[in-house]
C-alpha positions as CSV (number, residue, x, y, z in Angstrom):
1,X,101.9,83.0,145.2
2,X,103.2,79.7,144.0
3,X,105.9,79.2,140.9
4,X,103.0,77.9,138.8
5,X,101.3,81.3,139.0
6,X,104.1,83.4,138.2
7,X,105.7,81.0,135.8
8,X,103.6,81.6,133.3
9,X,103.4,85.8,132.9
10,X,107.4,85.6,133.7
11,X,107.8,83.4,130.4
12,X,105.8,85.7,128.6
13,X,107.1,88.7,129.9
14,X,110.7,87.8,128.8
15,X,109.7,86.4,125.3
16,X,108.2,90.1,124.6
17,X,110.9,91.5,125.8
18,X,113.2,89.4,123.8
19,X,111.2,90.0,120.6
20,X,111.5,93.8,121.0
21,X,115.3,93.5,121.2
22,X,115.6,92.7,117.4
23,X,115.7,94.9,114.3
24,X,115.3,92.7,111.4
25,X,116.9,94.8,108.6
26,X,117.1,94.3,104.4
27,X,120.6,94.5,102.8
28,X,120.6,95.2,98.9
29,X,123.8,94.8,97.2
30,X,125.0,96.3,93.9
31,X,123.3,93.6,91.8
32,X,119.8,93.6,93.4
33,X,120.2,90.7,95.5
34,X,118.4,91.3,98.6
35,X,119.3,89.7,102.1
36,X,116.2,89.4,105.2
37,X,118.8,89.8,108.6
38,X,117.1,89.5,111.7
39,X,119.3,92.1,113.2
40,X,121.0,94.9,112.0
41,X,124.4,94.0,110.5
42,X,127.4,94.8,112.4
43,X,129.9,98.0,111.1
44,X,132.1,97.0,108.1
45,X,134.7,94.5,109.2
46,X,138.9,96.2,109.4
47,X,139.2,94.0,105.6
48,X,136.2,95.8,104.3
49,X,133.2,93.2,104.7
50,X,129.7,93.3,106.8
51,X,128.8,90.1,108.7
52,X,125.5,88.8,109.3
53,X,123.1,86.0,110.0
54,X,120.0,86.3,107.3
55,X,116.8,84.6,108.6
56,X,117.4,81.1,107.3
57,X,120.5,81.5,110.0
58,X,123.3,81.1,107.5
59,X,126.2,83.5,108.0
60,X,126.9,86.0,104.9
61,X,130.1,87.8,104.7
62,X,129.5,90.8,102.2
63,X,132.3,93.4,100.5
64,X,131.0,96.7,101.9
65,X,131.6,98.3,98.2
66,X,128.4,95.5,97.5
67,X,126.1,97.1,99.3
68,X,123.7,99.3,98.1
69,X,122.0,99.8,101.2
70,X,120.9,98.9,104.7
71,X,117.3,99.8,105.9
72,X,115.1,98.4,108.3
73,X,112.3,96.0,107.0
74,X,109.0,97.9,106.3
């Protein structure tokens, strides 16, 4: 087999398994604002905060007594 014929299902093969890799979650704070992450945020900071990249890509930096909860999206 040439590179030309496996090219192709290798591409695909490691965009699925890339895609299966992410969780995107919501994060709801006190007030009602809601964030879209496209991975779960990471465990609360040592001052207190949860970091994460919403889906637009801009980094958030939340107080952990904020949030009202983290759930996957439906």
């Amino acid at each position: 087999m040439n590179i030309k014929t496996l090219g192709f299902p290798l591409a695909v093969a490691a965009f699925l398994t890339l895609a299966g890799c992410s969780t995107p979650t919501v994060v709801t704070l006190q007030n009602g604002t809601q964030y879209l992450t496209k991975d779960m945020p990471k465990t609360k900071t040592k001052d207190g905060f949860f970091e994460f990249e919403d889906i637009s890509g801009a980094k958030v930096r939340v107080n952990a007594n904020d949030v009202s909860t983290i759930r996957k999206e439906d």
